[in-house]
C-alpha positions as CSV (number, residue, x, y, z in Angstrom):
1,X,74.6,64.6,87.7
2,X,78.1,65.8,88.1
3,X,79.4,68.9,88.6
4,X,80.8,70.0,84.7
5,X,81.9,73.6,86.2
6,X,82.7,74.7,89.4
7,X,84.3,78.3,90.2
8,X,85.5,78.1,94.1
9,X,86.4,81.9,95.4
10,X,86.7,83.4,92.1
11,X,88.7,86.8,92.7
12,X,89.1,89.4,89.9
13,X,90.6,92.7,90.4
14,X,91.3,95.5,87.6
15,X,94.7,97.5,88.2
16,X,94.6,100.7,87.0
17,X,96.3,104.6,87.6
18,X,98.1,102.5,90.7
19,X,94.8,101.8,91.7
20,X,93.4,97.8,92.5
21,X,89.7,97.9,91.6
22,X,87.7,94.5,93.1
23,X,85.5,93.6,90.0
24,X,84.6,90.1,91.3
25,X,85.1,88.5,95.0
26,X,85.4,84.9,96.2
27,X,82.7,83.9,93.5
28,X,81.6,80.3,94.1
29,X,79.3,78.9,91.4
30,X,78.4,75.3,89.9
31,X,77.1,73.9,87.1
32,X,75.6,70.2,86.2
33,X,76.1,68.5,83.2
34,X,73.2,69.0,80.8
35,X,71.6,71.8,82.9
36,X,70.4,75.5,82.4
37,X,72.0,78.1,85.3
38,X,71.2,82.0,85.7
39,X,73.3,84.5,86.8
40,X,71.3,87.7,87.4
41,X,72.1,91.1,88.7
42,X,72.2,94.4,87.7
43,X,74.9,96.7,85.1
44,X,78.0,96.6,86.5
45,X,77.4,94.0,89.0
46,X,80.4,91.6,87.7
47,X,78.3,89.3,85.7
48,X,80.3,89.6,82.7
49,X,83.8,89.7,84.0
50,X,82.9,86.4,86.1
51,X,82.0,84.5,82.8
52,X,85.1,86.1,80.9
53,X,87.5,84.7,83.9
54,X,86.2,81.2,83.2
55,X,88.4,80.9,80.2
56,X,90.6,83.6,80.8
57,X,89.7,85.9,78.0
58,X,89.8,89.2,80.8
59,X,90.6,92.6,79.3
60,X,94.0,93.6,79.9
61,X,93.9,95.8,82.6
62,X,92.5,92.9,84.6
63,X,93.9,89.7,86.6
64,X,92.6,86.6,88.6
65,X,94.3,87.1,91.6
66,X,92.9,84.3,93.6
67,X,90.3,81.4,93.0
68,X,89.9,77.8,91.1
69,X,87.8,77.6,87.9
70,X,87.3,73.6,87.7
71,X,86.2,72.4,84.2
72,X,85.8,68.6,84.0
73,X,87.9,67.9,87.0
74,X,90.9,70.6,85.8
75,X,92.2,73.9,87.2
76,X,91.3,76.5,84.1
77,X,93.8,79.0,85.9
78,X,96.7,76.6,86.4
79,X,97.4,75.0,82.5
80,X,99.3,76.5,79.6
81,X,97.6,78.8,77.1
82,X,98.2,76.1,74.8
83,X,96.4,73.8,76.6
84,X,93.2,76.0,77.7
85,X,93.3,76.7,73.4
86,X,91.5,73.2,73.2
87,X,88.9,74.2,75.8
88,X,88.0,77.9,74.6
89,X,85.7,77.9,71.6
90,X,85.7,74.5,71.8
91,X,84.5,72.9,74.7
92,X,83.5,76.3,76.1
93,X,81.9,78.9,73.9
94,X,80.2,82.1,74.0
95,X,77.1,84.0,72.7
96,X,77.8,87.7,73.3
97,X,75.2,90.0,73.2
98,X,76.0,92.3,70.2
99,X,76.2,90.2,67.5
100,X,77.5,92.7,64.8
101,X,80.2,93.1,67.5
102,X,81.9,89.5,67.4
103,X,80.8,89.2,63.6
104,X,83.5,89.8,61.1
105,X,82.1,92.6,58.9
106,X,84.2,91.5,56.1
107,X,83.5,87.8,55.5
108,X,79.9,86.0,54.8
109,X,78.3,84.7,57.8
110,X,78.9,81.0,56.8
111,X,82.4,81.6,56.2
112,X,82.5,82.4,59.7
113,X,80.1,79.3,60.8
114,X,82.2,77.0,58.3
115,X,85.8,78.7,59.8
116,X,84.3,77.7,63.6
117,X,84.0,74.2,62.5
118,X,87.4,73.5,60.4
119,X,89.0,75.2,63.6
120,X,87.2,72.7,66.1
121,X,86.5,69.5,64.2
122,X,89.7,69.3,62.1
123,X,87.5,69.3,58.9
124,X,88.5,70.1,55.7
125,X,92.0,72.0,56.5
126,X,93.2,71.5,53.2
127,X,90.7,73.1,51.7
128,X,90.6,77.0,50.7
129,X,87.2,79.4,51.4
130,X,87.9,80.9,48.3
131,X,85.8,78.6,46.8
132,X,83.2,79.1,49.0
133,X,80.9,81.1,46.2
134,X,77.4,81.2,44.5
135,X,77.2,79.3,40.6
136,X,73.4,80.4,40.4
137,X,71.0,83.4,40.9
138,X,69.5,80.6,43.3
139,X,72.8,80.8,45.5
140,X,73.5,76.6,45.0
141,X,76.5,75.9,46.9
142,X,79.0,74.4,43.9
143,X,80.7,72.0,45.8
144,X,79.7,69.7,48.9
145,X,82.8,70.0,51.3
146,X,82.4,68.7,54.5
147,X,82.5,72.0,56.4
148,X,80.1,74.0,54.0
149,X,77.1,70.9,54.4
150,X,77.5,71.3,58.2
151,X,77.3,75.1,58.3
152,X,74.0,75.0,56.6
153,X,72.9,72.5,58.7
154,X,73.4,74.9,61.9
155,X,71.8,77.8,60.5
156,X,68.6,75.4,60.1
157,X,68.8,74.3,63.1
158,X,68.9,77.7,64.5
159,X,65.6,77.8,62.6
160,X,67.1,80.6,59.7
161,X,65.0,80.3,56.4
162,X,66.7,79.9,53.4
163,X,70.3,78.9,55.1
164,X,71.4,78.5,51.1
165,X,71.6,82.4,51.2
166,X,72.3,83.1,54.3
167,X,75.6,81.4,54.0
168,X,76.9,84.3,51.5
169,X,75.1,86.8,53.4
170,X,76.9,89.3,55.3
171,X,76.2,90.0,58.7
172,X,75.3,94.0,57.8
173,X,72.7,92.7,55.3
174,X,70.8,90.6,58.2
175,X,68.6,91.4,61.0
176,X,70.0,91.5,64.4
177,X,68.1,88.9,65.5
178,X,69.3,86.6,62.7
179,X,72.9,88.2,63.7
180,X,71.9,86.1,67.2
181,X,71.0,83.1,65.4
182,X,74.3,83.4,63.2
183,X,76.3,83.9,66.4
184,X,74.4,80.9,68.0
185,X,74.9,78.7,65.0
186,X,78.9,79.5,65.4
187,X,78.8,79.0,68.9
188,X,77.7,75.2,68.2
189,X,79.8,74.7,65.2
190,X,82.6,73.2,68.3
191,X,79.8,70.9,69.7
192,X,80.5,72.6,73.5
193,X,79.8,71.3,76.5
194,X,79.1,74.2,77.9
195,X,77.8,77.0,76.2
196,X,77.9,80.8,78.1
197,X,74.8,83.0,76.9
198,X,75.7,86.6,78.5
199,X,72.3,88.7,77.9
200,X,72.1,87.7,73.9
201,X,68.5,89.1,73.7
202,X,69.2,92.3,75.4
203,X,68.7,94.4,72.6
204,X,66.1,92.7,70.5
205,X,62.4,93.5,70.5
206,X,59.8,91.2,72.7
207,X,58.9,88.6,69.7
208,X,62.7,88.4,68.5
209,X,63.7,88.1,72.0
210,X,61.0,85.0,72.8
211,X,62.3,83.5,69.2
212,X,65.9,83.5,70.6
213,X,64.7,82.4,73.9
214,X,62.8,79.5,72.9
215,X,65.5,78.1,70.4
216,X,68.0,78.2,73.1
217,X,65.9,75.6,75.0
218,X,65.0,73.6,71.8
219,X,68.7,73.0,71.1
220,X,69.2,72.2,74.7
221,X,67.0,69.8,74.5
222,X,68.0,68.0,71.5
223,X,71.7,68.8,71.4
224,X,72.3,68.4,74.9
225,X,74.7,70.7,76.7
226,X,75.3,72.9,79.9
227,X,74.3,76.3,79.8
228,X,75.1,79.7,81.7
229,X,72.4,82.4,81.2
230,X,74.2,85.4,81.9
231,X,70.7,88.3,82.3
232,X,69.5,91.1,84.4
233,X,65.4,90.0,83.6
234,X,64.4,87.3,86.1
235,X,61.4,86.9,83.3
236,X,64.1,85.6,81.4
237,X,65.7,83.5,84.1
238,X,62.6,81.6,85.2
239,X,61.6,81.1,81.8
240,X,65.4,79.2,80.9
241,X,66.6,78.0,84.3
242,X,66.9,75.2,86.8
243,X,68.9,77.7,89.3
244,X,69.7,80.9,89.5
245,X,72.8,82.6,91.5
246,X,72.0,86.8,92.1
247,X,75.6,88.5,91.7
248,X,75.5,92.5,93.5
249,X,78.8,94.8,93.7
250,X,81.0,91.9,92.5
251,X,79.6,89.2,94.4
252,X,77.6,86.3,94.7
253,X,75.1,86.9,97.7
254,X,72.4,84.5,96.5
255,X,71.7,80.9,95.3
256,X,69.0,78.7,94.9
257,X,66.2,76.8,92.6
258,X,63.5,79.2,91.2
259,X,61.2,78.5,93.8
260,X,64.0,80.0,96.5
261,X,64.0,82.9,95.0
262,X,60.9,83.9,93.7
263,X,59.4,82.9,96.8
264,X,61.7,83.5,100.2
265,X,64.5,85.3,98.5
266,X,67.3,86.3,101.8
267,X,69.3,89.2,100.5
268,X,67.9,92.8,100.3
269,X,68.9,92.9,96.6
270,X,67.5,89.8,95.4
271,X,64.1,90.6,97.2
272,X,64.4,94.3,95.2
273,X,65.0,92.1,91.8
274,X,61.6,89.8,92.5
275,X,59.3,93.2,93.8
276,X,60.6,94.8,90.5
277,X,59.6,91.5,88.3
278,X,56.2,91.3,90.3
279,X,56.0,94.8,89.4
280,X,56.2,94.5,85.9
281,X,54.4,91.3,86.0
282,X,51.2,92.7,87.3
């Protein structure tokens, strides 16, 4: 398989009060076409700001200062904004982990699905939401525009009963779990290549959380795309992934299948991440 992602000495620094604050350093990371990758570590560890880098989407106070980020044999950091527009959201998307966050409050959560795909598959431009309504008590959809059918397609496939409804739901009159699924659903509207999951189960309850879990794979499996798990669990990580890179204080210090780590992890952190899983495991 080729390499669809490659970041080669990744370096992230936050300027603040005169102050130059390291947030990520000489990160290295790849990822296959078509395959599942983990990066673990604890709060705070640079996890987050690593993924957010890929596409350039860093809060203000921060810059790449160094570093390639290599996405289908092109240099993220080195082309227009204009350009890397046609690769975030669309070829590159993101499933954050507070929903209700990312959801607009204001607008029905197929609105938001439907908007996703107009934006990324040129479909139905010409047409205005405002017709986007319920004729019936039963919530029919009046019209069949391209954009609305393939909406409620994704929230089946991210297994939501009754997608009908859901499409005029709003996302404060759903669970958060079916916020995830929502959020998921959007995410795929693009058809991305790679799709970066950072911690979306983190604060759902164990059965919500193996629901999510074991969707994410199911789509993988049928859809077909790369995946970065972004987690602190390892549960999580060897239930998902191929291989897993550990991240500690802004770095990457650790990489390897499952079997690597769970077995002869290296670094003293990684070793305190798999005693801690045992832990919990026994």
């Amino acid at each position: 398989m080729h390499n669809l992602l490659r970041l080669k000495n990744l370096t992230v620094e936050f300027f603040q009060n005169k102050q130059v604050i390291p947030a990520v350093k000489e990160a290295n990371l790849e990822i296959k076409e078509n395959e599942i990758v983990g990066l673990v570590g604890e709060s705070g560890s640079g996890k987050t700001i690593t993924t957010l880098a890929i596409t350039r989407i860093l809060p203000s106070a921060a810059r790449i200062t160094s570093g390639e980020v290599i996405f289908e044999g092109i240099d993220l950091l080195k082309i227009q904004e204009e350009q890397l527009r046609e690769v975030r959201g669309k070829k590159i998307a993101y499933i954050f982990q507070e929903p209700t966050m990312f959801l607009n409050p204001i607008k029905t959560c197929g609105f938001q699905v439907a908007e996703a795909i107009i934006t990324h598959q040129n479909t139905d431009k010409s047409r205005t939401f405002l017709r986007f309504r319920r004729t019936s008590s039963q919530g029919k959809v009046r019209d069949k525009f391209n954009a609305r059918k393939k909406a409620i397609e994704l929230l089946k496939q991210v297994r939501l009963s009754s997608p009908e409804e859901i499409f005029f739901d709003y996302p404060h009159q759903l669970s958060g779990g079916m916020n995830q699924r929502v959020m998921i659903a959007q995410a795929l509207a693009s058809n991305p290549k790679l799709l970066i999951a950072d911690e979306p189960t983190t604060n759902l309850d164990v059965d919500t959380e193996k629901e999510i879990l074991d969707l994410l794979l199911d789509l993988h499996e049928r859809i077909g795309f790369s995946c970065l798990f972004i987690t602190h669990n390892l549960g999580l990580i060897k239930r998902l992934c191929s291989r897993v890179y550990v991240m500690y204080r802004g770095s990457i210090v650790e990489e390897g299948n499952l079997n690597k780590i769970f077995t002869t992890p290296q670094h003293e952190h990684t070793k305190a991440l798999v005693e801690a899983f045992l832990k919990i495991g026994q």
